[in-house]
C-alpha positions in Angstrom: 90.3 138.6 43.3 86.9 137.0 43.5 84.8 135.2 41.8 81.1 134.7 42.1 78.8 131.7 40.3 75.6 133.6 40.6 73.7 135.3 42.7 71.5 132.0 43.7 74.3 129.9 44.5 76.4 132.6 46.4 79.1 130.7 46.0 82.4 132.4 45.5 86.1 132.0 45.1 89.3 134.6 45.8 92.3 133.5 44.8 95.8 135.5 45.4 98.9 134.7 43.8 102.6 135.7 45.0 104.6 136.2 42.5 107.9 135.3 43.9 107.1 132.1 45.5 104.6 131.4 43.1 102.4 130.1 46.1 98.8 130.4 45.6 95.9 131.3 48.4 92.4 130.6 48.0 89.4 131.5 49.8 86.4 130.0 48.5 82.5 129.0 49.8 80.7 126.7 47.9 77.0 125.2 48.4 76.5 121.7 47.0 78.7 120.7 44.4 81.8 121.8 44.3 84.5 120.2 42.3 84.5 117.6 39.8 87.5 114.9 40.3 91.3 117.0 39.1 95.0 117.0 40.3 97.4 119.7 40.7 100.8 119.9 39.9 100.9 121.0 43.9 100.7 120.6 47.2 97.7 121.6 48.7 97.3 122.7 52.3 93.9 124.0 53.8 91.5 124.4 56.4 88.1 124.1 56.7 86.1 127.2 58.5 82.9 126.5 58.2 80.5 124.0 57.5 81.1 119.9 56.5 83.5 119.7 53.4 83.4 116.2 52.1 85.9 115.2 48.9 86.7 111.7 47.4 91.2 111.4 47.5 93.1 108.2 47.4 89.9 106.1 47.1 88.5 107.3 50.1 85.9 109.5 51.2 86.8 112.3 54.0 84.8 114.8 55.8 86.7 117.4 57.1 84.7 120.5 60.1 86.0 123.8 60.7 89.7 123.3 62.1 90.6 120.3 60.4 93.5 120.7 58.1 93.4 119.1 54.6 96.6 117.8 53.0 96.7 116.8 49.8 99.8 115.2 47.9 100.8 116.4 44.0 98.9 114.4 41.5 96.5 113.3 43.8 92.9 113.0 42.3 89.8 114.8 44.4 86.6 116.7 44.3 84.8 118.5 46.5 80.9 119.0 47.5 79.1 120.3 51.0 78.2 117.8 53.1 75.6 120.4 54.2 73.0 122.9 53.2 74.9 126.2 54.3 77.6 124.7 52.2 80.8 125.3 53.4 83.8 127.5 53.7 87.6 126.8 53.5 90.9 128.5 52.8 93.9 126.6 50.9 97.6 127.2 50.0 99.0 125.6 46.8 102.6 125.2 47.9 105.0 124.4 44.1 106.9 121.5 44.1 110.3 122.9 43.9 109.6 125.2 46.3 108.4 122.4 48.4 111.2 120.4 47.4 113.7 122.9 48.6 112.2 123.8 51.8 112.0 119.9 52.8 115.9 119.5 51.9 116.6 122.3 54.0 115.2 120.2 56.9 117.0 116.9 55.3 113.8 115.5 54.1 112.8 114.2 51.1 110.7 115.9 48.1 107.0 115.6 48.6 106.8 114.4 44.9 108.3 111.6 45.1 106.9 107.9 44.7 107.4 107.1 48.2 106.4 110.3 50.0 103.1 111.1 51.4 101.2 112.1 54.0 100.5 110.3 57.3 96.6 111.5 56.8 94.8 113.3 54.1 93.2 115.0 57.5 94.2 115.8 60.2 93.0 117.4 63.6 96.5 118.5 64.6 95.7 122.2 65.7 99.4 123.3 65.5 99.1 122.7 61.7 95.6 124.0 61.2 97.0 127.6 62.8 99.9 127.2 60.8 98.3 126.8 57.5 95.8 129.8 58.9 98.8 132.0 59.4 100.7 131.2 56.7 97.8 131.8 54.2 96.8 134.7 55.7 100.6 136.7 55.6 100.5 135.7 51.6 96.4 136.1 51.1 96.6 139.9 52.6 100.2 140.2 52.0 101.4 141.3 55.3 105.0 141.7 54.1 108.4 140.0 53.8 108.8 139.3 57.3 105.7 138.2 58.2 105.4 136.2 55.3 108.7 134.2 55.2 108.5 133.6 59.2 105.0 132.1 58.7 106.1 129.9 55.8 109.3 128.7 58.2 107.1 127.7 60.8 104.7 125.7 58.4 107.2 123.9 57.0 108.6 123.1 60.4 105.5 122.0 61.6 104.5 120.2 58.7 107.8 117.9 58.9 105.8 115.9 61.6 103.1 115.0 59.0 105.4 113.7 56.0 106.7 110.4 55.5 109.9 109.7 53.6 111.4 107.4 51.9 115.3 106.2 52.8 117.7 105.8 50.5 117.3 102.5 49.7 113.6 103.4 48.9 114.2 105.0 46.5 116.1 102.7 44.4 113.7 100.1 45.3 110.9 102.4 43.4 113.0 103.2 40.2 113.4 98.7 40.1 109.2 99.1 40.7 109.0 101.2 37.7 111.5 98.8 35.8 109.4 95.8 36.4 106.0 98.0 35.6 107.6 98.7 32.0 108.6 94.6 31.7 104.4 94.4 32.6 103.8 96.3 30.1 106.0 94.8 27.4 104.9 91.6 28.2 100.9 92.6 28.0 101.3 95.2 24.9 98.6 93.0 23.2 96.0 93.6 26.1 94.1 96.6 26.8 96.1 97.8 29.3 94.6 100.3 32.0 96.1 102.3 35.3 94.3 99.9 37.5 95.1 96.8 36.4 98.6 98.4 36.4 98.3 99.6 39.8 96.8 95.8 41.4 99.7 94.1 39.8 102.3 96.4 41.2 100.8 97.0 44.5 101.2 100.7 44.1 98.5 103.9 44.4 97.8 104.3 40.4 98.2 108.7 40.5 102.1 107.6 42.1 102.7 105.3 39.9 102.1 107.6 36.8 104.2 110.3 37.9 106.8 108.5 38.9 106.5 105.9 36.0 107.0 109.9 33.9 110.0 110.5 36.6 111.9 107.3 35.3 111.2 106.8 31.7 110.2 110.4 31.2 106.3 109.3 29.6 103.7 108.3 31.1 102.9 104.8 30.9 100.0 105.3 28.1 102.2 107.0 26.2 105.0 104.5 26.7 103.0 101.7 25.4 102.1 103.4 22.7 106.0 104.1 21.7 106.6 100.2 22.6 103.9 99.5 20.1 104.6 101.7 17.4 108.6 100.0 17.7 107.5 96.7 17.1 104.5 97.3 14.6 107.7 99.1 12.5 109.7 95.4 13.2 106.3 93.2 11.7 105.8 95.2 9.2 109.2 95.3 7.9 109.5 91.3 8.3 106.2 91.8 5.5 102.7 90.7 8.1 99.8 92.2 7.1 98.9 95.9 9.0 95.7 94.8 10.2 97.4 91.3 11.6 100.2 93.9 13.2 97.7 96.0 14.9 95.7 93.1 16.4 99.5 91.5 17.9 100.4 94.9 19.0 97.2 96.0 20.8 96.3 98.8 18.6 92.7 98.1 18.5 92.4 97.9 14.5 94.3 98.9 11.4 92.7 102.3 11.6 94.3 103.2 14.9 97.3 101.6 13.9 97.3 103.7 10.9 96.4 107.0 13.2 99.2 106.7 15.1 101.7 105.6 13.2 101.2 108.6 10.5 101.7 111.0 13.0 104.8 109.5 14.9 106.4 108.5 11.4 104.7 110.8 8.8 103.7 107.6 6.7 100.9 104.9 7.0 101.9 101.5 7.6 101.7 100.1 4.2 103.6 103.0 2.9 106.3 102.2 5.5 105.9 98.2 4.6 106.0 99.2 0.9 109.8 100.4 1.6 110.9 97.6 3.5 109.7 95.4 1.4 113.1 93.8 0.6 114.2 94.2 4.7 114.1 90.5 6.5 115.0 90.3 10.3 
């Protein structure tokens, strides 16, 4: 399938999509502006063809010419724009998570989602990977057939081993404690307004990991957390009789308004109706 902008951009866009692995292929050529900052739920292999393809990921900026694979870790935040004129062309693979996940265990590594796995480089000039990704794409993109198409995929995987880093055991344990001392942050500062990268200086970690694994651990993410942590204790003040507006200034809410906002629709009442029927409940 493809897609065109208009005929004065002549940029365009096809995009394949196998239904039993669920891995996506995209072909695409884009002059100028390309893509406005987004994430994806996966992970994204690609090579550039043609031209210089420049994109902001993990608060860097990368360039990447033709031959230079791309590889881009789930929930990581990038654009994309032509470092050119002529624009440039690239292909990409958007490889799911549990399949991924699955394919990695087979080789007794870890899953690519986790807090502690990445890649070694966002590019890479390695041109077994680069032919890899090429082949790979272009068994799903023209759909060469079972055989060519699960042979390919092997080999990628294979290859692509070289290029992850995983966490040990202990690692991981030692991330879930991260998360548990990121929520203790948070309880402590529930008055302040509170944002990912003040979260992510404190704790020393990348602030698109620590969201989705903050998610993977307490099953939230850590706005929405906060906002449970605060709505829990604005229920305790108001019980013990304090004022809502007093309430939502000791709870961070940032008046009685958006106390009142969000408190109506996690508990179907305003605050002073709630107070109102507590009034006789003392802590």
């Amino acid at each position: 399938m493809r897609s065109t902008d208009n005929a004065l951009s002549k940029d365009w866009l096809e995009f394949q999509r196998n239904d039993e692995t669920r891995i996506e292929s995209v072909h695409a050529h884009f002059k100028g502006h390309a893509y406005d900052p987004h994430d994806h739920d996966e992970l994204l292999l690609g090579v550039t063809r043609q031209g210089l393809q420049r994109f902001s990921c993990h608060r860097s900026v990368h360039t990447s010419s033709p031959g230079k694979a791309i590889l881009i870790e789930p929930g990581a935040v990038h654009d994309g724009h032509s470092a050119q004129t002529e624009g440039f062309t690239y292909i990409m693979l958007y490889l799911p998570q549990l399949w991924v996940a699955s394919a990695m265990q087979q080789r007794n590594l870890g899953d690519i989602a986790a807090l502690s796995t990445a890649f070694r480089h966002t590019l890479t000039d390695d041109p077994l990977l680069s032919a890899a990704i090429e082949n790979a794409w272009f068994a799903l993109h023209y759909k060469e057939g079972l055989l060519a198409r699960d042979e390919s995929l092997d080999r990628l995987m294979t290859v692509l081993a070289r290029h992850i880093v995983t966490p040990r055991q202990s690692a991981a344990s030692n991330a879930r404690n991260q998360m548990y001392r990121v929520r203790d942050y948070l309880h402590d500062q529930m008055s302040q307004d509170i944002g990912l990268d003040e979260l992510s200086t404190w704790s020393g970690i990348d602030r698109f990991r620590l969201s989705r694994e903050f998610k993977k651990v307490f099953g939230q993410s850590p706005h929405a957390w906060l906002v449970r942590l605060r709505l829990r204790t604005a229920r305790k003040l108001l019980a013990q009789g304090v004022p809502p507006a007093i309430v939502a200034c000791q709870v961070g809410f940032s008046d009685q308004s958006h106390l009142g906002r969000w408190f109506q629709r996690a508990y179907r009442m305003t605050p002073m109706m709630y107070q109102n029927r507590c009034s006789n409940v003392l802590s």
